[in-house]
C-alpha atoms as an extended CHARMM CRD file, in Angstrom:
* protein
*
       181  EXT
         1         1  UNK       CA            103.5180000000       96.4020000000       71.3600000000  PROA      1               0.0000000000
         2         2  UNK       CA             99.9470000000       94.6700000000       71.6400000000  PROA      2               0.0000000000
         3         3  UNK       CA            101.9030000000       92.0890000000       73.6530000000  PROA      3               0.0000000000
         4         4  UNK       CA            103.3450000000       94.5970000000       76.5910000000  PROA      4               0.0000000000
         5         5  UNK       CA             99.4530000000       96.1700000000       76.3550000000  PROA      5               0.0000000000
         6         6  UNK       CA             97.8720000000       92.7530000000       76.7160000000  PROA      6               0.0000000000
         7         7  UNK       CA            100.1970000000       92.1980000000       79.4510000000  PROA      7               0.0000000000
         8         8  UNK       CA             99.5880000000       95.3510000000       81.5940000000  PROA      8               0.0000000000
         9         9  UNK       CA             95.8590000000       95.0760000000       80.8690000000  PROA      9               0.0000000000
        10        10  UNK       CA             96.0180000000       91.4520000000       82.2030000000  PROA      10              0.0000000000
        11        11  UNK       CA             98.0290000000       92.8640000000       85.2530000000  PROA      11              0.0000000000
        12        12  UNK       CA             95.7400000000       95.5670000000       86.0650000000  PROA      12              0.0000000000
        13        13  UNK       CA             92.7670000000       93.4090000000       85.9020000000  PROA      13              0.0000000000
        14        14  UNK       CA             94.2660000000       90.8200000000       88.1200000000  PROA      14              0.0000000000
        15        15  UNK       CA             94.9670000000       93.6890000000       90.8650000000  PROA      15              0.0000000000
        16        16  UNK       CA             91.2080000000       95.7390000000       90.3430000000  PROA      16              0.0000000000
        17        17  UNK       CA             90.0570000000       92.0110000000       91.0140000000  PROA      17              0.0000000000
        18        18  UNK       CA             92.4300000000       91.4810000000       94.2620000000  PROA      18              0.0000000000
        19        19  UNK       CA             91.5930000000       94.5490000000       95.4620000000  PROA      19              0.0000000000
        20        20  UNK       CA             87.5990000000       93.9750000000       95.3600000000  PROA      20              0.0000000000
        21        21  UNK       CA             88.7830000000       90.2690000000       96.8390000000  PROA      21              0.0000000000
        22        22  UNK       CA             90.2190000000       92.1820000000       99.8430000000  PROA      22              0.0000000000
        23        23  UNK       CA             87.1510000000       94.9660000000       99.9530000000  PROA      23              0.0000000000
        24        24  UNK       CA             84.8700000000       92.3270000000       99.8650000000  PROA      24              0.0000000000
        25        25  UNK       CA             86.6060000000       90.0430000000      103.1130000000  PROA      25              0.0000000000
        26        26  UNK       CA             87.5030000000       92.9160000000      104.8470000000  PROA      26              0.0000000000
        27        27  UNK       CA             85.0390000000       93.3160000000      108.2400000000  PROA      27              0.0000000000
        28        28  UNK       CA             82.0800000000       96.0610000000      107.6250000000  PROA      28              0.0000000000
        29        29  UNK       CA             84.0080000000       98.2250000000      110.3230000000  PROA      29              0.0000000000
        30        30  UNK       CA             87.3470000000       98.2920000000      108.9560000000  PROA      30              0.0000000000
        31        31  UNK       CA             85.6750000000       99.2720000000      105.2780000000  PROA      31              0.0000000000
        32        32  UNK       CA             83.7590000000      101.9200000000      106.7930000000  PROA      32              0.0000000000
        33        33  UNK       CA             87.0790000000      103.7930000000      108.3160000000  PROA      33              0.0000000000
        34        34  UNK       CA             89.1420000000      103.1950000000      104.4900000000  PROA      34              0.0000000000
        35        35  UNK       CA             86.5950000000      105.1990000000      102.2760000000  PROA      35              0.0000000000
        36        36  UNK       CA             89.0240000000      107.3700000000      100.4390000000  PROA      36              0.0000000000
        37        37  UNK       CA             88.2110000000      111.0660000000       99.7910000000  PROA      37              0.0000000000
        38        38  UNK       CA             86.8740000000      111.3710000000       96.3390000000  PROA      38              0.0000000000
        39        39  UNK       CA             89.5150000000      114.7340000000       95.8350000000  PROA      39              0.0000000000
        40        40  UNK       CA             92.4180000000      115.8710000000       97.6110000000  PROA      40              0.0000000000
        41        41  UNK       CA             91.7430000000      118.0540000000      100.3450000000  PROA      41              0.0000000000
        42        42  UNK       CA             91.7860000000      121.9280000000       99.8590000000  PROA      42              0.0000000000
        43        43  UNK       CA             94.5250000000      123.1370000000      101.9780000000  PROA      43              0.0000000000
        44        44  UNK       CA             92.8450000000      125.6120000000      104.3350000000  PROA      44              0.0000000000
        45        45  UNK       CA             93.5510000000      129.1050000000      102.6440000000  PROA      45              0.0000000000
        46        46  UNK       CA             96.2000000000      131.5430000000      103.7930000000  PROA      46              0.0000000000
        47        47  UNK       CA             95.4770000000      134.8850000000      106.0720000000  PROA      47              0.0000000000
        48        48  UNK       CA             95.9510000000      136.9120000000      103.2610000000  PROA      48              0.0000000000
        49        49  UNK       CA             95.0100000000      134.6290000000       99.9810000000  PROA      49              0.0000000000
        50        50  UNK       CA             93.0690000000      131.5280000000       98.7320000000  PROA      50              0.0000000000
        51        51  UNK       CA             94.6000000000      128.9570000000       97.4370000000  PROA      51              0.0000000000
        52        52  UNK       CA             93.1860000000      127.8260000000       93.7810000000  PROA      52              0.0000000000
        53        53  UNK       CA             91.1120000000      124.6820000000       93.4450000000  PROA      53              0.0000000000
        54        54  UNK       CA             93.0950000000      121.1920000000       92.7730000000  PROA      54              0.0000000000
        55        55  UNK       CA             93.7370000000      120.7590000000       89.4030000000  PROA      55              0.0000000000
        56        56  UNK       CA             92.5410000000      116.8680000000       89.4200000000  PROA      56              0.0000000000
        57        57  UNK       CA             90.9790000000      114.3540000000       92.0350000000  PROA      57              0.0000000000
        58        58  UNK       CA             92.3070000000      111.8130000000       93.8810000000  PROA      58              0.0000000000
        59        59  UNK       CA             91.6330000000      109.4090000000       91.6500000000  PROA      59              0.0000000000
        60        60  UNK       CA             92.9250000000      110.8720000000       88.3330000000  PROA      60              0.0000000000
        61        61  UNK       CA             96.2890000000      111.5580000000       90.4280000000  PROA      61              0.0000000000
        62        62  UNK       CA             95.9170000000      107.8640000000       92.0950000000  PROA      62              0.0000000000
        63        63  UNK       CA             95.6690000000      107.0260000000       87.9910000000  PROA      63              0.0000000000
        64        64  UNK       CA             98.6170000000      108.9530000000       86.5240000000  PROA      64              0.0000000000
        65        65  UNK       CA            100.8530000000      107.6800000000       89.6280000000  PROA      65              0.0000000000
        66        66  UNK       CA            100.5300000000      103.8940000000       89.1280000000  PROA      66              0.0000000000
        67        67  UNK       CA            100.0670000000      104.0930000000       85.5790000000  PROA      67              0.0000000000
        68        68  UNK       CA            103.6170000000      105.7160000000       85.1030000000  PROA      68              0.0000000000
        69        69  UNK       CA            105.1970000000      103.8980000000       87.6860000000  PROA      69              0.0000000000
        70        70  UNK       CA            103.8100000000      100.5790000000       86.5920000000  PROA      70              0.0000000000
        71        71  UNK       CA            104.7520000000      100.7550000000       82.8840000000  PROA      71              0.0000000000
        72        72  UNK       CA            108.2760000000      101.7730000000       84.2550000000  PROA      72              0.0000000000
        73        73  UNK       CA            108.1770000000       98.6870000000       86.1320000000  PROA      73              0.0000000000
        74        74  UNK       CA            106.9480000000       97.1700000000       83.3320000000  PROA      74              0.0000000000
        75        75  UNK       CA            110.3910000000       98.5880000000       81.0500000000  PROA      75              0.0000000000
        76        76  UNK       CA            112.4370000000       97.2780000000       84.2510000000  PROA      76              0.0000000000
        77        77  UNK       CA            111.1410000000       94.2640000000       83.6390000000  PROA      77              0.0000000000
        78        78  UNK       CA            111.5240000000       94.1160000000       79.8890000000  PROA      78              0.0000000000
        79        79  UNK       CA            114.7630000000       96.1470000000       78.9260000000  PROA      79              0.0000000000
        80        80  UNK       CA            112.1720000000       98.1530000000       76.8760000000  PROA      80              0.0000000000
        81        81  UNK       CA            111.7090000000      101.9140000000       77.3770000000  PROA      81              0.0000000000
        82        82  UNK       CA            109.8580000000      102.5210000000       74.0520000000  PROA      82              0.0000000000
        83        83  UNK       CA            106.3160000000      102.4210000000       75.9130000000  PROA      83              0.0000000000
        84        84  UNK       CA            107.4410000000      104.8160000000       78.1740000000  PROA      84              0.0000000000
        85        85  UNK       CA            108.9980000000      107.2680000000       76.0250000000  PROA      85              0.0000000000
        86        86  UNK       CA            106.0400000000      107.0290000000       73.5790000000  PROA      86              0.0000000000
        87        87  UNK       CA            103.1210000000      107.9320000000       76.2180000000  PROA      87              0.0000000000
        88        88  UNK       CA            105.3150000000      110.5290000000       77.4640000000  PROA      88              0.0000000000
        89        89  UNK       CA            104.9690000000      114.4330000000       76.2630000000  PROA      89              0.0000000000
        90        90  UNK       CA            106.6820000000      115.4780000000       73.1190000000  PROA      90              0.0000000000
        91        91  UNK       CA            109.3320000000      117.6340000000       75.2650000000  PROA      91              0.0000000000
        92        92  UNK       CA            110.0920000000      114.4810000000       77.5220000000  PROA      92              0.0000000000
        93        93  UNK       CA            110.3060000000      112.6240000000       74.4770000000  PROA      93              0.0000000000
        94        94  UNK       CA            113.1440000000      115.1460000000       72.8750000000  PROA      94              0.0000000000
        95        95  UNK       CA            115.2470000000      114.9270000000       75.7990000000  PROA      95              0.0000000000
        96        96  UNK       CA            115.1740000000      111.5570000000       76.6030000000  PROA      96              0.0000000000
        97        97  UNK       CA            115.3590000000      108.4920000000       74.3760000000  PROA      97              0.0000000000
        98        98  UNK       CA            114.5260000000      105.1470000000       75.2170000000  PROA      98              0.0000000000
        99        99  UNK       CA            118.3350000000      104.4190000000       75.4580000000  PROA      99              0.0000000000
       100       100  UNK       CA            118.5900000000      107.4250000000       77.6000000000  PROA      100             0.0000000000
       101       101  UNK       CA            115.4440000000      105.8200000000       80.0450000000  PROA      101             0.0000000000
       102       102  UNK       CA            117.1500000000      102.4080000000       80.2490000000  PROA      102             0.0000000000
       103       103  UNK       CA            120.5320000000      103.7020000000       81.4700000000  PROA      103             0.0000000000
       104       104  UNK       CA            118.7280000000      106.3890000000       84.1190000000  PROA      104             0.0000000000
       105       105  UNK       CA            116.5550000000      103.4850000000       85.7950000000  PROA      105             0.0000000000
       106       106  UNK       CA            119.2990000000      100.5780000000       85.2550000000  PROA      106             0.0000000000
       107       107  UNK       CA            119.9240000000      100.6430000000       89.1220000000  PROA      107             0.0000000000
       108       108  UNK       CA            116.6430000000       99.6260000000       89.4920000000  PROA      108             0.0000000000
       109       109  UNK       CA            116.6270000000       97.3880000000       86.8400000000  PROA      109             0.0000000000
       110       110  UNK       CA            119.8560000000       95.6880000000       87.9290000000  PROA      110             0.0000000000
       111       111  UNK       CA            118.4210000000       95.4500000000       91.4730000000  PROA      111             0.0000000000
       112       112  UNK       CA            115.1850000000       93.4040000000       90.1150000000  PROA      112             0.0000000000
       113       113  UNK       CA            113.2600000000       96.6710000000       92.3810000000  PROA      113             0.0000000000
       114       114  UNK       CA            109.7640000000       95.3320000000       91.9050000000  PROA      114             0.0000000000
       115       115  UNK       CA            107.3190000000       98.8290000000       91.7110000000  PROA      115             0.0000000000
       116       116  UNK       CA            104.3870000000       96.8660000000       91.8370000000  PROA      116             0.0000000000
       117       117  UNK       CA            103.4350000000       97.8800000000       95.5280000000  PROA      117             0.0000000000
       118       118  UNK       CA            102.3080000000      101.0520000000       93.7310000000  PROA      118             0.0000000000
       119       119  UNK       CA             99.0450000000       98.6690000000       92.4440000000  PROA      119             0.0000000000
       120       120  UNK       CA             98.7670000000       98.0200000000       95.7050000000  PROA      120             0.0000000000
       121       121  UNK       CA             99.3640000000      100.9650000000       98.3930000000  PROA      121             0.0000000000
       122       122  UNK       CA             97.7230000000      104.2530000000       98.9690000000  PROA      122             0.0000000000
       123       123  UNK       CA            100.4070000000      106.8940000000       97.8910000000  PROA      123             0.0000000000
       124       124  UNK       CA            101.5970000000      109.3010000000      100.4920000000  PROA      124             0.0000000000
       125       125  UNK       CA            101.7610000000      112.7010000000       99.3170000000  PROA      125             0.0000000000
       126       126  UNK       CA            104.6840000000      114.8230000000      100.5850000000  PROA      126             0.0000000000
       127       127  UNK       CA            102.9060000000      117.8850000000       98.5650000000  PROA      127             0.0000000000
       128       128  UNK       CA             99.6390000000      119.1830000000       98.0920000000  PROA      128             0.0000000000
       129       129  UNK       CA             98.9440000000      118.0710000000       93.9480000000  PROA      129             0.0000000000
       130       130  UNK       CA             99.3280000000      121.3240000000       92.0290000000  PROA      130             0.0000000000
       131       131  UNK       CA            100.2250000000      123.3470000000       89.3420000000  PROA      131             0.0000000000
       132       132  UNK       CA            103.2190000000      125.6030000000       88.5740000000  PROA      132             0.0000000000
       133       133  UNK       CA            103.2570000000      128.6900000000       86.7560000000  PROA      133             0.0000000000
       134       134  UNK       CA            103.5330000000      126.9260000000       83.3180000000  PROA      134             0.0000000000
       135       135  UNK       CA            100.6920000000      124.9380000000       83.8480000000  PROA      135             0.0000000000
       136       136  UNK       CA            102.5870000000      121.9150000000       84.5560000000  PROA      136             0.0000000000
       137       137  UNK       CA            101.2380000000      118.9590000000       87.1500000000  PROA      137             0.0000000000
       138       138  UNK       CA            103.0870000000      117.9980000000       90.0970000000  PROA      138             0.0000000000
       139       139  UNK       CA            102.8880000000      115.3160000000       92.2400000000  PROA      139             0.0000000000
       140       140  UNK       CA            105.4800000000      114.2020000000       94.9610000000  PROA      140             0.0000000000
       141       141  UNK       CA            104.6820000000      111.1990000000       97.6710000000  PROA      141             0.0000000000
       142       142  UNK       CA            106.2480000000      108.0160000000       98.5670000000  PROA      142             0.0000000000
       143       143  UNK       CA            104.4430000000      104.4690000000       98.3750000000  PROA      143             0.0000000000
       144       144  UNK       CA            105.0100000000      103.2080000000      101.8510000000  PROA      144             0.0000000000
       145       145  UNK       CA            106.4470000000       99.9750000000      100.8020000000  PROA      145             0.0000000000
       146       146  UNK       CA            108.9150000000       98.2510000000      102.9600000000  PROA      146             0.0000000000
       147       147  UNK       CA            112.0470000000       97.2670000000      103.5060000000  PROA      147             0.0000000000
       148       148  UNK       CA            112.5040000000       99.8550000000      101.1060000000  PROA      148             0.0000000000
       149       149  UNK       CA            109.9770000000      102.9310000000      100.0350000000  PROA      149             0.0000000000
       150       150  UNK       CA            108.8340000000      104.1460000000       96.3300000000  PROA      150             0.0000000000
       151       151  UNK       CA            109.3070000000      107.8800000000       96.2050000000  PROA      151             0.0000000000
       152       152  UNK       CA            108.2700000000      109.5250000000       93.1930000000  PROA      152             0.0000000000
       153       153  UNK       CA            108.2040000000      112.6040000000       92.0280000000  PROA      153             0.0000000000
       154       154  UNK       CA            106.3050000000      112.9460000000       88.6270000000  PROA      154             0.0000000000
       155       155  UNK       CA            105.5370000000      115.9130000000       86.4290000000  PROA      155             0.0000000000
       156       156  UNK       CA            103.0120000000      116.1260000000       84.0790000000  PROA      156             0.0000000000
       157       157  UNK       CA            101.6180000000      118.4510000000       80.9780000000  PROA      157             0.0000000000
       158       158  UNK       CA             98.7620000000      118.4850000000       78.8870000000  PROA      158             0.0000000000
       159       159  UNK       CA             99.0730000000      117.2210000000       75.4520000000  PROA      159             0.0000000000
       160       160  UNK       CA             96.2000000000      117.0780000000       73.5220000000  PROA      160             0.0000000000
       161       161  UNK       CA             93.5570000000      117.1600000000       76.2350000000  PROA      161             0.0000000000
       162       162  UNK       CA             95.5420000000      114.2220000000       78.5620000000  PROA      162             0.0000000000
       163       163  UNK       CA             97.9900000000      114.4300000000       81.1860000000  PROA      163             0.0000000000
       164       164  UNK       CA            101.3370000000      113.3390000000       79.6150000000  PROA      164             0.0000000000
       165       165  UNK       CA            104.7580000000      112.2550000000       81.5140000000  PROA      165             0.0000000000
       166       166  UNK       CA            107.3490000000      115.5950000000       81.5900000000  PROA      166             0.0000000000
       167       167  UNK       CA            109.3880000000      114.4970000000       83.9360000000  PROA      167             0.0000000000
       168       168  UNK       CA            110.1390000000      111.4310000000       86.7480000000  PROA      168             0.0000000000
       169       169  UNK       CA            112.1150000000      111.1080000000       89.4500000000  PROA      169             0.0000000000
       170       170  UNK       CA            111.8320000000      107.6340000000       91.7290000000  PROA      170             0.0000000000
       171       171  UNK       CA            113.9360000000      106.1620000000       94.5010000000  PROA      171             0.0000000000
       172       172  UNK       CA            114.3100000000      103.4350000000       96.7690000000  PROA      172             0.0000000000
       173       173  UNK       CA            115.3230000000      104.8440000000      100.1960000000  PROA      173             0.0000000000
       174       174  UNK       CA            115.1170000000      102.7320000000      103.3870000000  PROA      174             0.0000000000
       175       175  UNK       CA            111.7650000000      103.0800000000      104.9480000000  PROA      175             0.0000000000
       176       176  UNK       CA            113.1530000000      104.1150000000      108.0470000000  PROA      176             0.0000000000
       177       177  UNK       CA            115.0390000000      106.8570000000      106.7940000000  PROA      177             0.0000000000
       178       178  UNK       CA            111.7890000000      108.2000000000      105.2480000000  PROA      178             0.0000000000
       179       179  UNK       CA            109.9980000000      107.9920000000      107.7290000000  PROA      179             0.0000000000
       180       180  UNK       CA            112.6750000000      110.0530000000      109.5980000000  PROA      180             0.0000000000
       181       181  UNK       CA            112.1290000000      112.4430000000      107.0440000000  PROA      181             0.0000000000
């Protein structure tokens, strides 16, 4: 287990450091028009209600995104689910084990479908970040990787103070056909 955590922690460093790499070359103008909200946006209230503040920045949803889709990538990769299925809530964790998580992403891991352009890319949301009536997290986008597009659609719940994995959905469809969509 210290190896896979060694490993991601090397990964993620070698992106943070690409990404300052590119920051840093990239002209003063074009850095000026990429500054990133700090939060997601409000969504302008309704005629009759408001809408309820987000219930976590940008950055912490940036943050549960790639980390979940990069440590599946990571049991693509491997074969092994356990990580997964261990950082995941205790519910997930009854319903699914890491046999069960193997044989629901083998497609992707029989394609080789690399998930790493979630390091990378700015997620696209397809719905405002927000919480149900159970107190649960949503978030639903697409990575706008090509030939072929990462749409997720995670879930998570508070366990013990953190945001924990409840539930995952990802594809793979056709970037066109998204962007049809």
């Amino acid at each position: 287990m210290k190896t896979i955590e060694r490993s991601f922690v090397r990964r993620i460093t070698r992106v943070l450091i690409a990404l300052m790499l590119l920051q840093l070359c990239m002209p003063d103008s074009a850095r000026s028009q990429q500054k990133m909200p700090t939060t997601v946006p409000t969504p302008t209230p309704k005629a009759s209600r408001l809408e309820p503040p987000l219930p976590i920045s940008l950055e912490q949803a940036l943050y549960l995104i790639r980390s979940t889709l990069l440590t599946l990538n990571d049991a693509n990769r491997s074969g092994n689910y356990t990580v997964l299925h261990d950082l995941a809530a205790p519910d997930f964790q009854a319903q699914n084990s890491a046999a069960d998580l193997g044989e629901n992403f083998s497609d992707l891991r029989r394609r080789n479908f690399d998930l790493y352009g979630a390091a990378l890319l700015a997620p696209q949301f397809t719905e405002t970040p927000a919480l149900d009536q159970n107190g649960l997290l949503r978030l639903v986008g697409y990575f706008p990787t090509k030939p072929q597009q990462i749409k997720f659609d995670l879930v998570f719940q508070v366990v013990g103070g953190q945001w924990r994995l409840i539930a995952i959905a990802v594809a793979t469809p056709e970037a066109a056909q998204t962007a049809a969509q």
